[in-house]
C-alpha positions in Angstrom: 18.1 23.5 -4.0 22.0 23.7 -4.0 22.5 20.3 -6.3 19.8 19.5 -8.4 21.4 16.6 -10.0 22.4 14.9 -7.1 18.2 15.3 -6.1 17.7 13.5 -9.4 20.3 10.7 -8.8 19.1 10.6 -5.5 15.6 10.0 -6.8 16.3 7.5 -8.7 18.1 5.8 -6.1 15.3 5.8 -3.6 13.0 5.0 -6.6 14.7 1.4 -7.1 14.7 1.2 -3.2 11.2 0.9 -3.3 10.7 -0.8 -6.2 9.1 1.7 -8.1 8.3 1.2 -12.0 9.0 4.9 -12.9 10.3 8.5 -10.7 9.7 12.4 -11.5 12.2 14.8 -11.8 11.9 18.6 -12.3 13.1 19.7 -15.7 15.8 21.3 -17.1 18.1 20.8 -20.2 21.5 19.2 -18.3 19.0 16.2 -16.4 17.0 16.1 -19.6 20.7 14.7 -21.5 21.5 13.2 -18.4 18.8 10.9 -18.7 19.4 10.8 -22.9 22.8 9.3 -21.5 21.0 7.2 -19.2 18.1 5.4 -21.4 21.0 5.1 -24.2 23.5 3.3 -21.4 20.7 1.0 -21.1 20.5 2.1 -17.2 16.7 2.9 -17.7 14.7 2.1 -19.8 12.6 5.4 -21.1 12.0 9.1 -20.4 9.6 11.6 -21.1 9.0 15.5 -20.4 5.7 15.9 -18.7 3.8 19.2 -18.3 2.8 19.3 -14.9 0.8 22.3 -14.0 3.1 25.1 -14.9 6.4 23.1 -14.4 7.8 20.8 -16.8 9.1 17.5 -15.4 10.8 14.3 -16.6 9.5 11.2 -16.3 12.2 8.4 -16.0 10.8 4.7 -16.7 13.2 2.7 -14.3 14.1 -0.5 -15.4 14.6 -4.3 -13.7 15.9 -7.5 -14.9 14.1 -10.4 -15.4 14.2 -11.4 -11.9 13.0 -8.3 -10.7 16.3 -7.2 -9.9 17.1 -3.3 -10.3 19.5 -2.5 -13.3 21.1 0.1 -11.3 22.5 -1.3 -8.0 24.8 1.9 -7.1 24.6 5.6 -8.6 27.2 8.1 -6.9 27.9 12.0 -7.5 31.8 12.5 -8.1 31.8 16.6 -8.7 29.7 18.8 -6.4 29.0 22.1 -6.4 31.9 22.7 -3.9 34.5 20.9 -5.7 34.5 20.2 -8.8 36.5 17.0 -10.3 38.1 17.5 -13.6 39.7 14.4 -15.3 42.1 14.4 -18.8 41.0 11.7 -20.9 43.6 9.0 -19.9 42.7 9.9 -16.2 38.8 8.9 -16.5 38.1 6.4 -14.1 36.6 2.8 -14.7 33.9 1.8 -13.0 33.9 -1.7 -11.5 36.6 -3.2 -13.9 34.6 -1.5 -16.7 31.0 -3.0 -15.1 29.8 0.2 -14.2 29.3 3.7 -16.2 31.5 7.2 -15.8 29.6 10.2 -17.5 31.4 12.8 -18.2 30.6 16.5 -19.1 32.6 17.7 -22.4 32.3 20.4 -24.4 30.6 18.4 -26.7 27.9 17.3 -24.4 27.2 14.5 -21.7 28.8 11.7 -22.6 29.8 8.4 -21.3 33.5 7.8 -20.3 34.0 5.1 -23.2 32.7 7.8 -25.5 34.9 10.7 -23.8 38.4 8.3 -24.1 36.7 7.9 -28.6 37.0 11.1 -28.8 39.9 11.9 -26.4 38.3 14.5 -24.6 38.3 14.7 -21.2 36.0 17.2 -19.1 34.2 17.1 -15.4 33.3 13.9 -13.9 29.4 14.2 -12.9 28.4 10.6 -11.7 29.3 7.0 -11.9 26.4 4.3 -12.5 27.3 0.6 -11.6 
């Protein structure tokens, strides 16, 4: 697999195309705070690592409004493995008139763009959530 976190965002998106209550993932520490950034966003509304077999996996419990509508109505890579996007903190782009979610990659970690501009930091774009 060449990008395994655009699988996982892609996962999710097809998961809340077919109205699914939760998606798998396979494992591994960067999705595992992707999601952390996720569930604490309020874009979904739990996660677990599961054992399956001999591969760990996460378990991501999607989550809907009250009208059954899904939370997450777009989810869209911004760096790829063949370019990557890097942003200074007063370059980080808003999402949707600051609707939507940036998350950023720092050196301190995954964190959201709000977070990132706290701490002025700046770092590579990995996704944006609306």
């Amino acid at each position: 697999m060449t990008d395994p976190i655009s699988d996982m965002l892609t996962r999710i998106r097809n998961a809340y195309a077919s109205r699914k209550t939760e998606v798998v993932v396979p494992y591994s520490n960067f999705k595992h705070n992707l999601a952390k950034v996720l569930m604490h966003g309020g874009w979904i509304r739990n996660f677990e690592v599961g054992n399956d077999s001999k591969f760990k996996n996460l378990q991501l419990e999607l989550k809907y409004t009250a009208e059954g509508q899904p939370v997450i109505s777009g989810i869209q890579r911004i760096s790829k493995p063949g370019q990557r996007i890097y942003k200074k903190t007063t370059d980080i782009p808003r999402v949707m008139g600051g609707l939507g979610t940036t998350i950023v990659s720092t050196s301190k970690g995954l964190v959201t763009a709000e977070n990132a501009r706290k701490q002025k930091i700046g770092g590579e774009i990995i996704c944006q959530i609306w």
